[in-house]
C-alpha positions, 0 to 999 in steps of 0.5 A: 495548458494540457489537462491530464486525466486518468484512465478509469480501469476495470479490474475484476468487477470494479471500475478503478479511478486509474490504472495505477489503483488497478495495479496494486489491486493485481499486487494484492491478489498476486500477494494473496492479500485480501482488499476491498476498494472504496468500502465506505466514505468518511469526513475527516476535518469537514472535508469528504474523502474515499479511501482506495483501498482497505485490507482487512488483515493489516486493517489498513487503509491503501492510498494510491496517489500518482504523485507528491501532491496529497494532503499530509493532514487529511491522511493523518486525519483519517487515520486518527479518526478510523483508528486505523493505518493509513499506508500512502504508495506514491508513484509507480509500482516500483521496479524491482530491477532498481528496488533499493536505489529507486524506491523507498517503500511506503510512509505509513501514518499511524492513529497513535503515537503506535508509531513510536517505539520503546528506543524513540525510534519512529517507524512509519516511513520505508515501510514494505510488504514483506514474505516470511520465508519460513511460513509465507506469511505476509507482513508490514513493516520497516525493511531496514528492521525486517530481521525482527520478525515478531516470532511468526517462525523459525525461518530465517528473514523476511523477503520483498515480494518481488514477482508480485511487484512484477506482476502488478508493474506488467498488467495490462488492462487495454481492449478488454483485458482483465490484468 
């Protein structure tokens, strides 16, 4: 049997573990997201573990994880533990050409019961970066309830952040290049 690794990448200074973490780094400079990658190493249930990704606006964590084999309760440990999110992307930057039919969002594990709201509805699942189009203000939350904007303006919906996914899904980090 073939074993299969990652390509370690370097993006702006950082040696990422995969091209695949490099790639939503260049999303989150082309969103104007401000991240830092693999700030600081917890031990959650005994077990040591690195978060990729942390971005301080959302105070989030980001998990990168290339297909559906991660720990469930690992990443709900970690985030009840931190008391912060934990926004887990599985697979590949998604393709905008196919957004609704191919790609479901992000599932978000949250430290709380924060997740569910006064209706019983949970949240925590499809869940996307969004762009006011009124401020530009970047959000989180559900796409499905994308049309509550928690008041940040008078524009009139949320977008996806499209030409970000684009720019993320077309960096290139072969012979040098720096995405």
């Amino acid at each position: 049997m073939a074993i299969i690794k990652a390509i370690e990448t370097r993006y702006k200074g950082y040696r990422f573990r995969s091209r695949l973490e490099a790639r939503w780094a260049v999303f989150f400079d082309s969103a104007g997201i401000e991240w830092s990658y693999e700030r600081e190493g917890y031990e959650v249930d005994g077990k040591k573990y690195l978060p990729d990704f942390y971005l301080p606006k959302f105070d989030a964590f980001f998990e990168v994880k290339g297909t559906n084999d991660f720990d469930e309760a690992l990443l709900q440990g970690l985030s009840t533990g931190s008391e912060k999110k934990v926004i887990l992307a599985v697979g590949d930057i998604p393709d905008t050409d196919n957004w609704a039919e191919e790609w479901s969002g992000f599932t978000t594990f949250f430290p709380s019961d924060e997740a569910q709201q006064e209706d019983g509805v949970a949240w925590g699942y499809e869940d996307v970066f969004l762009r006011c189009d009124g401020c530009r203000g970047i959000r989180y939350a559900n796409d499905i309830y994308s049309l509550m904007k928690d008041g940040c303006c008078d524009g009139s919906r949320l977008m996806p952040l499209i030409e970000e996914l684009d720019s993320a899904r077309s960096a290139r980090f072969e012979h040098g290049e720096k995405g």
